[in-house]
PDB file as gemmi writes it, atoms N, CA and C in Angstrom:
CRYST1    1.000    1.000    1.000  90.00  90.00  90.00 P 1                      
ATOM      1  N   UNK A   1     193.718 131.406 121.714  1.00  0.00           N  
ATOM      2  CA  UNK A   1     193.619 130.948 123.082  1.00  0.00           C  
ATOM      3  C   UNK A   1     192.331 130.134 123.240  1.00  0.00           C  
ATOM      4  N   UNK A   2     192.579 128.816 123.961  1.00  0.00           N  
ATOM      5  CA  UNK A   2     191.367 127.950 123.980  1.00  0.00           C  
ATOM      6  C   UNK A   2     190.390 128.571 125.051  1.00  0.00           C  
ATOM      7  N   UNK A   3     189.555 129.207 124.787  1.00  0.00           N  
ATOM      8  CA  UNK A   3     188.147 129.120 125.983  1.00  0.00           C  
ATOM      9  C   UNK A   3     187.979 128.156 127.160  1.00  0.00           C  
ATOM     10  N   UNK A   4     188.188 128.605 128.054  1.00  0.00           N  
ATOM     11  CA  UNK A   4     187.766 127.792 129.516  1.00  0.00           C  
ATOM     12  C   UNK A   4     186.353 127.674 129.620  1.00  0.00           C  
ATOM     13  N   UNK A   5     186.248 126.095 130.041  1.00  0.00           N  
ATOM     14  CA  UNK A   5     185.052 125.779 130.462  1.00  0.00           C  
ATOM     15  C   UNK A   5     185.023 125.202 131.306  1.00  0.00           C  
ATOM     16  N   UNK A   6     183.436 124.951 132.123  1.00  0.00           N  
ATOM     17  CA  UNK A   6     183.262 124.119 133.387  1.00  0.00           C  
ATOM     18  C   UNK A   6     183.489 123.003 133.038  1.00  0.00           C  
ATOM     19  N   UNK A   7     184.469 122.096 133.731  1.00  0.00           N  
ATOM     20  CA  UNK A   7     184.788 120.686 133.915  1.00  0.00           C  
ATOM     21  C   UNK A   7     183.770 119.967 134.573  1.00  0.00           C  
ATOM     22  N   UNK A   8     182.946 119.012 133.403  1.00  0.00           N  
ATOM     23  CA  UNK A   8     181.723 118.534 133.682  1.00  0.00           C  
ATOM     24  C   UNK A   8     182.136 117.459 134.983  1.00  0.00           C  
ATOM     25  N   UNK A   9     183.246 117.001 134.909  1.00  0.00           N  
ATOM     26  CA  UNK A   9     183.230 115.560 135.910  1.00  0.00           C  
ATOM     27  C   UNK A   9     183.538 116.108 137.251  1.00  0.00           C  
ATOM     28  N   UNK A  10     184.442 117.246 137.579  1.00  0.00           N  
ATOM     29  CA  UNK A  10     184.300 118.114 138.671  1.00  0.00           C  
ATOM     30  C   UNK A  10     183.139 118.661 138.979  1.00  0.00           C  
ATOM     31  N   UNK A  11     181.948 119.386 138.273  1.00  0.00           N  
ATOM     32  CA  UNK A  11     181.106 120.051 138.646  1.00  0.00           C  
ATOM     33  C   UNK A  11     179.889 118.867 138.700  1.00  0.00           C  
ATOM     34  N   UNK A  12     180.182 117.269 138.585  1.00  0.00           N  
ATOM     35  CA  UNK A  12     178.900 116.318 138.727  1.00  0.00           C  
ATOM     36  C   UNK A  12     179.473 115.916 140.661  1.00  0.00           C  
ATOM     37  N   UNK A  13     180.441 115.785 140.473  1.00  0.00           N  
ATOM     38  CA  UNK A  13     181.087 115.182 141.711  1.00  0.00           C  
ATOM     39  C   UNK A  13     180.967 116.448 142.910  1.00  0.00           C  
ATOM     40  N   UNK A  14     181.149 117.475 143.017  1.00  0.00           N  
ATOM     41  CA  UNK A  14     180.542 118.627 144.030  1.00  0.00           C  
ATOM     42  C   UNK A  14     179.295 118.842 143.528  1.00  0.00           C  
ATOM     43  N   UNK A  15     178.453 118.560 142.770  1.00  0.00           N  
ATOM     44  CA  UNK A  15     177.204 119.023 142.913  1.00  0.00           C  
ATOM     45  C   UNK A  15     176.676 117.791 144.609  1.00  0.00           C  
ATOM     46  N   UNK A  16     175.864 118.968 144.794  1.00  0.00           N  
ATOM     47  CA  UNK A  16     174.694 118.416 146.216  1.00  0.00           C  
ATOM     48  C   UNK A  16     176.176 117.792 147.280  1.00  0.00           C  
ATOM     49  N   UNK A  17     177.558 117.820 147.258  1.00  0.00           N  
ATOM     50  CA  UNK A  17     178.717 117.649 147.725  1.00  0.00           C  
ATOM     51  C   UNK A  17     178.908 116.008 147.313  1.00  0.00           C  
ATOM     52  N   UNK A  18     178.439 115.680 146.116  1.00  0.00           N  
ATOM     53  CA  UNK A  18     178.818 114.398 145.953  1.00  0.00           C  
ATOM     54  C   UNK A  18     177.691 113.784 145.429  1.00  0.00           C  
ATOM     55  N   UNK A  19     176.880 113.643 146.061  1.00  0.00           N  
ATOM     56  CA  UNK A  19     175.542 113.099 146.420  1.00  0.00           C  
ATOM     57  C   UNK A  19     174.502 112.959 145.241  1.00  0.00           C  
ATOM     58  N   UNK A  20     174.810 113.798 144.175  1.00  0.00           N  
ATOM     59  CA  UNK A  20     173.590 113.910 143.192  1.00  0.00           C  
ATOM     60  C   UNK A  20     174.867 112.938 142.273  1.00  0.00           C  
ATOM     61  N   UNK A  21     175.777 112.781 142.015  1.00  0.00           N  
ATOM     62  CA  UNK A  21     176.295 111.069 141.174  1.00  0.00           C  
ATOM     63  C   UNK A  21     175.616 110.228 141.717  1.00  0.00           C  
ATOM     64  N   UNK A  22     175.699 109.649 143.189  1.00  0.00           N  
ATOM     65  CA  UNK A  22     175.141 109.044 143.371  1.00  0.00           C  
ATOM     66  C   UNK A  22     174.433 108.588 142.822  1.00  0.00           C  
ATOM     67  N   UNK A  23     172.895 109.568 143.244  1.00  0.00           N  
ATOM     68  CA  UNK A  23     171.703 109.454 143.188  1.00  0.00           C  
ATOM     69  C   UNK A  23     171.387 108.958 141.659  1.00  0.00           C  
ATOM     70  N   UNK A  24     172.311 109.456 140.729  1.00  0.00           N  
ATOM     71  CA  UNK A  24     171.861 109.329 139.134  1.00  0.00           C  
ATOM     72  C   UNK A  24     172.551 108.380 138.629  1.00  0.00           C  
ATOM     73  N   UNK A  25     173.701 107.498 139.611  1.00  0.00           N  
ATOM     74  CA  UNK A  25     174.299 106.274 139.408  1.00  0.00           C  
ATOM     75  C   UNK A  25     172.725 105.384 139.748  1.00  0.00           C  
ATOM     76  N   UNK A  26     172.686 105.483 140.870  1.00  0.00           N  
ATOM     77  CA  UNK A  26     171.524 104.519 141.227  1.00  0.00           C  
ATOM     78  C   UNK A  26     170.158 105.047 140.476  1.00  0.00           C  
ATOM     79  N   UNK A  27     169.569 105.728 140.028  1.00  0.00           N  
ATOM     80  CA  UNK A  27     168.555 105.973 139.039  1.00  0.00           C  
ATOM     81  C   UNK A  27     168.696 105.001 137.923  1.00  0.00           C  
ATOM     82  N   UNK A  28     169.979 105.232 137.210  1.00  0.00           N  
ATOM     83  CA  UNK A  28     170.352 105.156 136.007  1.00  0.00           C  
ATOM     84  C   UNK A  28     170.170 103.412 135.804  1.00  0.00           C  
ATOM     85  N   UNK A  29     170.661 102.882 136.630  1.00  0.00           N  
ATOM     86  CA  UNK A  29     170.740 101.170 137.021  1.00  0.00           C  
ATOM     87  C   UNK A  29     169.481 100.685 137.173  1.00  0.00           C  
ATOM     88  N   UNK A  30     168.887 101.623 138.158  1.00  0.00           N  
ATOM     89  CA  UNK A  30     167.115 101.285 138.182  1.00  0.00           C  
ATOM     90  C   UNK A  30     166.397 100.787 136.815  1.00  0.00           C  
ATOM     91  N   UNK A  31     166.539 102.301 136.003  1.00  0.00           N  
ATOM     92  CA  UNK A  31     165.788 102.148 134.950  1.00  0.00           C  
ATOM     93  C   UNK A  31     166.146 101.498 133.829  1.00  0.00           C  
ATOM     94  N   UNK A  32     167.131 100.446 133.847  1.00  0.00           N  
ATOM     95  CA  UNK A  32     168.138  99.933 132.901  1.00  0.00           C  
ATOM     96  C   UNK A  32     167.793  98.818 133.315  1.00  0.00           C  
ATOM     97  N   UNK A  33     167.651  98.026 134.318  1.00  0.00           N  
ATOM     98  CA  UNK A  33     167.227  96.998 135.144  1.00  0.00           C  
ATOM     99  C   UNK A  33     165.630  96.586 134.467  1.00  0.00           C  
ATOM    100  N   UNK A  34     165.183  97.962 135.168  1.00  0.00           N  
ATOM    101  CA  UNK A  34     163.358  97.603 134.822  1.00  0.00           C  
ATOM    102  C   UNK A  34     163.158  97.282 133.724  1.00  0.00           C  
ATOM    103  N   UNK A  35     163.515  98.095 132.854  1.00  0.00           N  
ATOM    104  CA  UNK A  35     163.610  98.393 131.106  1.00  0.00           C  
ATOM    105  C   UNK A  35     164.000  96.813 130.221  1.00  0.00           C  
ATOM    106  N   UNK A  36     165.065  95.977 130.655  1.00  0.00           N  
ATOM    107  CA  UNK A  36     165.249  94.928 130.670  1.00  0.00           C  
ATOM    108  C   UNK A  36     164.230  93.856 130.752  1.00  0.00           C  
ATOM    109  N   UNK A  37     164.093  93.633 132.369  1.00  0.00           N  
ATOM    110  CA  UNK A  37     162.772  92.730 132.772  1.00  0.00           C  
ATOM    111  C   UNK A  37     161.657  92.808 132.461  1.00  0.00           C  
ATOM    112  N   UNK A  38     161.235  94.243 132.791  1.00  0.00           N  
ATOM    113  CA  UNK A  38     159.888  94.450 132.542  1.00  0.00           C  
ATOM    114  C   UNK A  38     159.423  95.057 131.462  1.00  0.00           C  
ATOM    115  N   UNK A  39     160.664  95.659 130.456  1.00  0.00           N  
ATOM    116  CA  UNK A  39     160.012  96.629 129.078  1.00  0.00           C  
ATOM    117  C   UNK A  39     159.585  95.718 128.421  1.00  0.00           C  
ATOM    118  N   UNK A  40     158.898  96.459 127.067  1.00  0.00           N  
ATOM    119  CA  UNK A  40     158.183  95.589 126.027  1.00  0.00           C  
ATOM    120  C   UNK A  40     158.295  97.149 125.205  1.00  0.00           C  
ATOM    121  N   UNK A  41     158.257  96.660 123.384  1.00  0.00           N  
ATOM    122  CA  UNK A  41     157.675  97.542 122.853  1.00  0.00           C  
ATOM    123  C   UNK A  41     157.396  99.293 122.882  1.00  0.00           C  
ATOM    124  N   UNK A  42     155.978  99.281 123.566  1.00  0.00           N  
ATOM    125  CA  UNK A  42     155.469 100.443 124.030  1.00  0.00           C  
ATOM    126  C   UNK A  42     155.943 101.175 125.456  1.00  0.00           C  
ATOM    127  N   UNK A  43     156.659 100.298 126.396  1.00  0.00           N  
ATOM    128  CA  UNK A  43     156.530 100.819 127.340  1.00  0.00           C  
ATOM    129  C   UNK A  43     158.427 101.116 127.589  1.00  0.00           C  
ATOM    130  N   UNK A  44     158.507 102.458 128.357  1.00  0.00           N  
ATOM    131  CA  UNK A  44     159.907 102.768 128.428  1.00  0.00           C  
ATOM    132  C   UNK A  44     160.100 103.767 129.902  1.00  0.00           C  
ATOM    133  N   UNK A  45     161.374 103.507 130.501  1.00  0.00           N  
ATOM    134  CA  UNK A  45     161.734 103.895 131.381  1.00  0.00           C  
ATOM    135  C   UNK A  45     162.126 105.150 131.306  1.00  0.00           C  
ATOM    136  N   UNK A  46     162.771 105.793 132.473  1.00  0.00           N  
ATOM    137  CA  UNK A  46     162.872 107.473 131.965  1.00  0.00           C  
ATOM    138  C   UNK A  46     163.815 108.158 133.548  1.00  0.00           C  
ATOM    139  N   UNK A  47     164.698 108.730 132.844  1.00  0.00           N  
ATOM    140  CA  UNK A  47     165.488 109.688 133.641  1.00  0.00           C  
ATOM    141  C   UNK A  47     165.390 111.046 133.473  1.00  0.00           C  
ATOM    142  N   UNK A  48     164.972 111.594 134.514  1.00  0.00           N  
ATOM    143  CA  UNK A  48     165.374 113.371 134.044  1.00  0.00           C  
ATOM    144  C   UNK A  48     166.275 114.565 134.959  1.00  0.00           C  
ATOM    145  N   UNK A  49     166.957 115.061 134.276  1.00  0.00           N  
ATOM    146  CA  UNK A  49     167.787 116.304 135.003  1.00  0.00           C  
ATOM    147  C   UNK A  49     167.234 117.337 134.626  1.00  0.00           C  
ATOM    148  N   UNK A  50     166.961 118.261 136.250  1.00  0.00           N  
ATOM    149  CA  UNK A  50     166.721 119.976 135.466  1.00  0.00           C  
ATOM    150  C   UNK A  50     167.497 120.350 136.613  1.00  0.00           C  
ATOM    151  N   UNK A  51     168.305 121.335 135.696  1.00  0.00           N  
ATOM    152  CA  UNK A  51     169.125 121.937 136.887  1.00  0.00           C  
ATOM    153  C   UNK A  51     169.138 123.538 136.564  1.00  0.00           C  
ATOM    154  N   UNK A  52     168.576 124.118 137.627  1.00  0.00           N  
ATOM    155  CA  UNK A  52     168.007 125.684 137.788  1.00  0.00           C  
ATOM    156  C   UNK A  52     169.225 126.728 137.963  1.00  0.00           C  
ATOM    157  N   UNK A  53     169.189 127.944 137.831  1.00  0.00           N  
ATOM    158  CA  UNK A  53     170.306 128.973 138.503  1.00  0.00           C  
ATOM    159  C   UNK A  53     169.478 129.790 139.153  1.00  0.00           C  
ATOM    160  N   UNK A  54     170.405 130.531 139.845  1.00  0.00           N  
ATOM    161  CA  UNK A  54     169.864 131.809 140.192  1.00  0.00           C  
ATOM    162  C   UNK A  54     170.524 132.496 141.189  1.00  0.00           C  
ATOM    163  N   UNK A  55     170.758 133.950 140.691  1.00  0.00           N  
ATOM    164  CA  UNK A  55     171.895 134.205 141.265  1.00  0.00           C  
ATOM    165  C   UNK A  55     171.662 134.563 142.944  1.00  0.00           C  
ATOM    166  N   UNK A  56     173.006 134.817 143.435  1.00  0.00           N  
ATOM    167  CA  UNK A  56     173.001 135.359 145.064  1.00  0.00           C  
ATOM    168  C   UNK A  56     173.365 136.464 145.548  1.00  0.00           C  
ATOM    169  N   UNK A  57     172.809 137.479 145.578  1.00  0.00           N  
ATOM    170  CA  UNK A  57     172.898 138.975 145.740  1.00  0.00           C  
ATOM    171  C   UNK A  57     173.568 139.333 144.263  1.00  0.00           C  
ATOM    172  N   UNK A  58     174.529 140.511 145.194  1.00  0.00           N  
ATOM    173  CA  UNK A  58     175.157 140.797 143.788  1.00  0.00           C  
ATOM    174  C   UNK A  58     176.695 140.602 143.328  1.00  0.00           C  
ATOM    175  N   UNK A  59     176.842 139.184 143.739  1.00  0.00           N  
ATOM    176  CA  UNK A  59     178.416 138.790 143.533  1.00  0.00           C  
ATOM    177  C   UNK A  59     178.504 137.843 142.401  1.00  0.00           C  
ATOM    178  N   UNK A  60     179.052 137.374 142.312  1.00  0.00           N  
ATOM    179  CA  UNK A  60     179.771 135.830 141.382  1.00  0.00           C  
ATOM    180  C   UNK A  60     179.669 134.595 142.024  1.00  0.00           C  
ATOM    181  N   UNK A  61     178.292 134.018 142.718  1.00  0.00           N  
ATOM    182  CA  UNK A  61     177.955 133.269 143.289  1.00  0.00           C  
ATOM    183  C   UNK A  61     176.444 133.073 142.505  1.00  0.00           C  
ATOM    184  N   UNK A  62     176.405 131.809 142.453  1.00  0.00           N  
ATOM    185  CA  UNK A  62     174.578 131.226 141.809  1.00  0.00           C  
ATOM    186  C   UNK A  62     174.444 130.440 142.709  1.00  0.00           C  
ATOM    187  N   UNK A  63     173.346 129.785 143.192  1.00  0.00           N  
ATOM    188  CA  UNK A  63     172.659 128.687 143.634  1.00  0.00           C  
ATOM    189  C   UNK A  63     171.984 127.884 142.444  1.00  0.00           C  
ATOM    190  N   UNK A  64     172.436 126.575 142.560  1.00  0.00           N  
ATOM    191  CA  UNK A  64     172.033 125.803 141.589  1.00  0.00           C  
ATOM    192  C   UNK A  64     171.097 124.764 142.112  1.00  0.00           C  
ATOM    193  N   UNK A  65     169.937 124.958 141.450  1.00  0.00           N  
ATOM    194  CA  UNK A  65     169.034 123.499 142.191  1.00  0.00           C  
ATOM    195  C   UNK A  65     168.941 122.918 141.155  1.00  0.00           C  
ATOM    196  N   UNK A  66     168.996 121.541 141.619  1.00  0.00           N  
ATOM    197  CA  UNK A  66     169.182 120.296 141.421  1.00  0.00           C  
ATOM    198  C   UNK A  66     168.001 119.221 141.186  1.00  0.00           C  
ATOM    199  N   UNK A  67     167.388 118.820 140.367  1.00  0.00           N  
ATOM    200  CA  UNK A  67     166.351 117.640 140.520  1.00  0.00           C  
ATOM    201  C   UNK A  67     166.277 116.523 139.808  1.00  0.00           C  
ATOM    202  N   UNK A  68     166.709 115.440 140.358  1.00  0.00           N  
ATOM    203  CA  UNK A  68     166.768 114.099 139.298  1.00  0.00           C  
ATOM    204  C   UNK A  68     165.736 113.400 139.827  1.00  0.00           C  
ATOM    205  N   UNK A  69     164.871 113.141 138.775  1.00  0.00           N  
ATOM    206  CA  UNK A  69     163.507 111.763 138.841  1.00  0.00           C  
ATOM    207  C   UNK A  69     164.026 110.893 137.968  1.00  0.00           C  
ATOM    208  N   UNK A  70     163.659 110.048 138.320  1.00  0.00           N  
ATOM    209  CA  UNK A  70     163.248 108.371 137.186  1.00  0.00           C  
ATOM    210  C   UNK A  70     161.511 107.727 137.376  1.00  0.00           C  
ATOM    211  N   UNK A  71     161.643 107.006 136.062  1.00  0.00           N  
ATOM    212  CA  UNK A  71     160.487 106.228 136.189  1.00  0.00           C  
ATOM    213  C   UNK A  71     160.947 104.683 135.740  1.00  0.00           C  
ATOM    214  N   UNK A  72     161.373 103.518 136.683  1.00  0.00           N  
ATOM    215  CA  UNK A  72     161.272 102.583 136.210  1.00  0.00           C  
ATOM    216  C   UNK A  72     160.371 101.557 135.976  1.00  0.00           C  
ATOM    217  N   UNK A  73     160.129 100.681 135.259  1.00  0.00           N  
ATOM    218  CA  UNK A  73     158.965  99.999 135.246  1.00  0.00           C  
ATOM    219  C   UNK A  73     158.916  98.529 136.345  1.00  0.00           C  
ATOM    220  N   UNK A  74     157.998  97.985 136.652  1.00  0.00           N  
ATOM    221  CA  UNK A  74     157.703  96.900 137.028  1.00  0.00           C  
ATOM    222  C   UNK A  74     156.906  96.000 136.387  1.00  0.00           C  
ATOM    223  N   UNK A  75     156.937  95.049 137.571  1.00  0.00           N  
ATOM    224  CA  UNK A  75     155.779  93.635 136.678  1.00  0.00           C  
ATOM    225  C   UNK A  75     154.386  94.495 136.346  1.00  0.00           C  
ATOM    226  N   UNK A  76     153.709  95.064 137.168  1.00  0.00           N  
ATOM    227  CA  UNK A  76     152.698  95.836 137.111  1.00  0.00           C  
ATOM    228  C   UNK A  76     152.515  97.098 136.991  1.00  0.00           C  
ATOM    229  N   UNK A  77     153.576  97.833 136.407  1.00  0.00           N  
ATOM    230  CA  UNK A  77     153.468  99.472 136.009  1.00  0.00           C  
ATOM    231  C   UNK A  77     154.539  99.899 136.345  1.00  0.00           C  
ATOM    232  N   UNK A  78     155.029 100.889 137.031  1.00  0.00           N  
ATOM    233  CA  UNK A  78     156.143 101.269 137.025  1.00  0.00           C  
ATOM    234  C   UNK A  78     156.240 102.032 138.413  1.00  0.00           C  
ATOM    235  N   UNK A  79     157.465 102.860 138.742  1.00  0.00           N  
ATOM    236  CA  UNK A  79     158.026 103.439 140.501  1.00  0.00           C  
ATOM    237  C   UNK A  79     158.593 104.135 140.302  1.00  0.00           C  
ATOM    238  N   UNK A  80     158.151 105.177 140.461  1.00  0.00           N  
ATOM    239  CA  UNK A  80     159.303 106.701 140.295  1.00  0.00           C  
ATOM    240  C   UNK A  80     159.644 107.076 141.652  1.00  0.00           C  
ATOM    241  N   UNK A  81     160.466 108.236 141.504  1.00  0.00           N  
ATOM    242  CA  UNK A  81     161.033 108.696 142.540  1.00  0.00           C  
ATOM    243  C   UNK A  81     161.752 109.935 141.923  1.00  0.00           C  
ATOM    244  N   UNK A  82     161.929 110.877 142.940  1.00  0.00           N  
ATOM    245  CA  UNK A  82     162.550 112.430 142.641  1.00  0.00           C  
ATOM    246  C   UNK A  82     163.084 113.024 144.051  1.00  0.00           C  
ATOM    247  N   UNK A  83     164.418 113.420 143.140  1.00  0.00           N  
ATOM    248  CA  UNK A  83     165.401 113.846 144.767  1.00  0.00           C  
ATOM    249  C   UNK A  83     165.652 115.205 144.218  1.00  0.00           C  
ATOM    250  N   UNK A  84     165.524 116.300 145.020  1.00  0.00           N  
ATOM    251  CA  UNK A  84     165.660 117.711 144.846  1.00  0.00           C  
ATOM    252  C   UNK A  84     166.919 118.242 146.011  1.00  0.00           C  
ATOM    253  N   UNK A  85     167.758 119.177 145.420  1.00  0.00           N  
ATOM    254  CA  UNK A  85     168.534 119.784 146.364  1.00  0.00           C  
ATOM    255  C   UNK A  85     168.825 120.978 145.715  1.00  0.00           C  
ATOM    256  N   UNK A  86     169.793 121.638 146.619  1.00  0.00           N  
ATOM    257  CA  UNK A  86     170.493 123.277 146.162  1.00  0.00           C  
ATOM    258  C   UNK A  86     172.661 123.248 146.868  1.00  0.00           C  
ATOM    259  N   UNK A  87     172.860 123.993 145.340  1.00  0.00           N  
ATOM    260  CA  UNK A  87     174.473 123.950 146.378  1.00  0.00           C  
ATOM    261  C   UNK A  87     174.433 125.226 145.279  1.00  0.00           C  
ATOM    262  N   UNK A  88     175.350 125.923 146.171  1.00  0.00           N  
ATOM    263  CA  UNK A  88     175.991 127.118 146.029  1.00  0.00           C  
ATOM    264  C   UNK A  88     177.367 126.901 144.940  1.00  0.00           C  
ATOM    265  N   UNK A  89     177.349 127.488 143.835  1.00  0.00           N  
ATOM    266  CA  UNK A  89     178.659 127.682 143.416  1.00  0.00           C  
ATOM    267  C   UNK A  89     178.890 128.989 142.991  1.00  0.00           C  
ATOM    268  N   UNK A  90     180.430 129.165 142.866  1.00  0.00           N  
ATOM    269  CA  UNK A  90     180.989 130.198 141.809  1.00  0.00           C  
ATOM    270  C   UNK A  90     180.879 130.261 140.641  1.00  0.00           C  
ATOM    271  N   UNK A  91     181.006 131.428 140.033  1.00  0.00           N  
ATOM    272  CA  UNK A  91     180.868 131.772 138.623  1.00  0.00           C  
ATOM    273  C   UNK A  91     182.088 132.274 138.216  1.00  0.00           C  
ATOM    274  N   UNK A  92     183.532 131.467 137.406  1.00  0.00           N  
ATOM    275  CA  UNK A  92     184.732 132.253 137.242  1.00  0.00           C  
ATOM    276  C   UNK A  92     184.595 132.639 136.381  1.00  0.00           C  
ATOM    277  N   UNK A  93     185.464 133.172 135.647  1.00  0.00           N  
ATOM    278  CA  UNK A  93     186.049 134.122 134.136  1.00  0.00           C  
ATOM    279  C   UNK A  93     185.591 132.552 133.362  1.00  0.00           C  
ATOM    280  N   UNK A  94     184.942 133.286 132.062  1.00  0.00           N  
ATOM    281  CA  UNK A  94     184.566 132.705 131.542  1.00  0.00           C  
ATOM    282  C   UNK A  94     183.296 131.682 131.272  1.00  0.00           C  
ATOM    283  N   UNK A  95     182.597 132.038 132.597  1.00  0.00           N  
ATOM    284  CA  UNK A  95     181.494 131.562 132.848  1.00  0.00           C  
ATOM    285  C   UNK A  95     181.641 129.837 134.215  1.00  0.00           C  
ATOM    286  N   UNK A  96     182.959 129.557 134.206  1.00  0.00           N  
ATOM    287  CA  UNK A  96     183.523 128.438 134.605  1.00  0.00           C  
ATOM    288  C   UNK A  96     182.548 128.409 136.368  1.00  0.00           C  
ATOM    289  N   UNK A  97     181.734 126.955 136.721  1.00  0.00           N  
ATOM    290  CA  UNK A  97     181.310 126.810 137.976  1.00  0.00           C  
ATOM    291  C   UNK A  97     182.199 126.162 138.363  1.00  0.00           C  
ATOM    292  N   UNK A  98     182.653 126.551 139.710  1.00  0.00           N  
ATOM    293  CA  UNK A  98     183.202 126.032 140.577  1.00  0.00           C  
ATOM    294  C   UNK A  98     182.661 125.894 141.944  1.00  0.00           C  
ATOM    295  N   UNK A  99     183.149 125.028 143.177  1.00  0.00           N  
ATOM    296  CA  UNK A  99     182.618 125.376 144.702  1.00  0.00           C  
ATOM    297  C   UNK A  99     183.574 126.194 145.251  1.00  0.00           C  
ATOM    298  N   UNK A 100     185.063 126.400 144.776  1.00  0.00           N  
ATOM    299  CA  UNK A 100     185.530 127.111 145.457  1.00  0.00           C  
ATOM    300  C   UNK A 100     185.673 128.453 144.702  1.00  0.00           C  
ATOM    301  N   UNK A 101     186.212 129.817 145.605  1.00  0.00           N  
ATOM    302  CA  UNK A 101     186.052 130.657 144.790  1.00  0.00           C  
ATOM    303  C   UNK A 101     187.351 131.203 143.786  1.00  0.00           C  
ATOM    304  N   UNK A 102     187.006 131.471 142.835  1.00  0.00           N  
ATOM    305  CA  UNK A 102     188.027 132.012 142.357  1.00  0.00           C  
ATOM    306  C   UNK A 102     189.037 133.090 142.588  1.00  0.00           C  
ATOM    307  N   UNK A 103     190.708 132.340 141.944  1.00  0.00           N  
ATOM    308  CA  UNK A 103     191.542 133.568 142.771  1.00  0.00           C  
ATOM    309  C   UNK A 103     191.245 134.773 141.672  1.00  0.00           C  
ATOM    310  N   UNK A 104     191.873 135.864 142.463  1.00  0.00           N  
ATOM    311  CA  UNK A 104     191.885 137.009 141.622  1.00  0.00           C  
ATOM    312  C   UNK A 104     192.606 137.386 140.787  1.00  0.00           C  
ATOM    313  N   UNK A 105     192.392 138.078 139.788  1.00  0.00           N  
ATOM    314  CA  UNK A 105     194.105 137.968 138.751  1.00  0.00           C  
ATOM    315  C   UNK A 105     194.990 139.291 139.425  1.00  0.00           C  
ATOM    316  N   UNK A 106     195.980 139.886 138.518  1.00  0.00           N  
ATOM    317  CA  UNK A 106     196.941 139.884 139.133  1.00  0.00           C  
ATOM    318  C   UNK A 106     196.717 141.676 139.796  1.00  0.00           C  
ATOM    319  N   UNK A 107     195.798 141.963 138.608  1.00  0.00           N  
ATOM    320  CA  UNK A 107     196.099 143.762 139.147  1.00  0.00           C  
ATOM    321  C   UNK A 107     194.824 143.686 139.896  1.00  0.00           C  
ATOM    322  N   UNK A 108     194.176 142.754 140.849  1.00  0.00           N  
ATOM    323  CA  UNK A 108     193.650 142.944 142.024  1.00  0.00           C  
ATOM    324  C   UNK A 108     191.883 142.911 141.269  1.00  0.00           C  
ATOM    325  N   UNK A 109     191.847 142.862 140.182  1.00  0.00           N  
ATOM    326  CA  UNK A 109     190.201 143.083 139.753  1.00  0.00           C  
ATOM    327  C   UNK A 109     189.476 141.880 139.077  1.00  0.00           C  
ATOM    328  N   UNK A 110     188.753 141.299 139.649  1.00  0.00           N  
ATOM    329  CA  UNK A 110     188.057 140.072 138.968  1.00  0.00           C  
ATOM    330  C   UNK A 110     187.188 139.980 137.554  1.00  0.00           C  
ATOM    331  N   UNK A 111     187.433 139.539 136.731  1.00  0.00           N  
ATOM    332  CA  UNK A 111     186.585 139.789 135.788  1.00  0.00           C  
ATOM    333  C   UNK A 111     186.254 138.418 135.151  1.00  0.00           C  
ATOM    334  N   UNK A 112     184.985 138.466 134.810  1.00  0.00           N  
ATOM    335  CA  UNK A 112     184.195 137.567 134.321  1.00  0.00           C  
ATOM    336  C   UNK A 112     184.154 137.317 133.052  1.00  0.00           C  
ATOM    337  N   UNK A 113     184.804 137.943 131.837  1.00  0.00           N  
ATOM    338  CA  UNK A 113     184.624 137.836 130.729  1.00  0.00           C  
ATOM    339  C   UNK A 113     185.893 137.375 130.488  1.00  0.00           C  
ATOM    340  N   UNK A 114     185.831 137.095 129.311  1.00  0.00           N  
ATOM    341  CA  UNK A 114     187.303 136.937 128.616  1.00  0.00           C  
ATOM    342  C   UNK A 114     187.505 138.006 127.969  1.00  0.00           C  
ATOM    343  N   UNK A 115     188.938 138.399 127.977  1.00  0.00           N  
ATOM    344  CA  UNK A 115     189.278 139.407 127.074  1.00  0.00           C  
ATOM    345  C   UNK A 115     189.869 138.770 125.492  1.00  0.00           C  
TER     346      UNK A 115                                                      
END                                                                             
């Protein structure tokens, strides 16, 4: 039996409810742009993702924060910027994040592992 996993292109598109593609569409162009015009050699542009957990009481719910910076360069040095947020997801069987919650299986008991 194949292992379930989180579906990365679902869990980029509900992260921050949309909003953090965005943000790392337009980062990503920034520093690809600058890097172009203004790189040389030594000098290089820069994207970063850290994305935190932590759980929410004592259910099958995490809060995930969110933080994407860039540094692109210019004629004269470079322009960063950093966008921070938090969204709530589920934790299904198998470790799988989702925003919505998972159904229950059949004899009424949720479980998180695989058998």
């Amino acid at each position: 039996m194949a292992q379930i996993k989180t579906d990365v292109d679902a869990f980029f598109s509900e992260l921050e409810a949309g909003t953090f593609k965005a943000k790392l569409q337009h980062m990503l162009s920034e520093v690809a742009l600058g890097q172009v015009i203004h790189g040389g050699k030594n000098r290089k542009g820069k994207v970063n993702i850290e994305l935190s957990f932590q759980q929410v009481g004592d259910n099958n719910q995490v809060m995930l924060s969110s933080k994407v910076s860039f540094t692109a360069l210019t004629k004269r040095g470079a322009k960063a910027e950093t966008a921070t947020n938090e969204t709530p997801f589920y934790v299904g069987k198998g470790g799988v994040l989702t925003i919505e919650q998972p159904k229950e299986e059949f004899n009424g008991q949720f479980s998180l592992v695989q058998q």
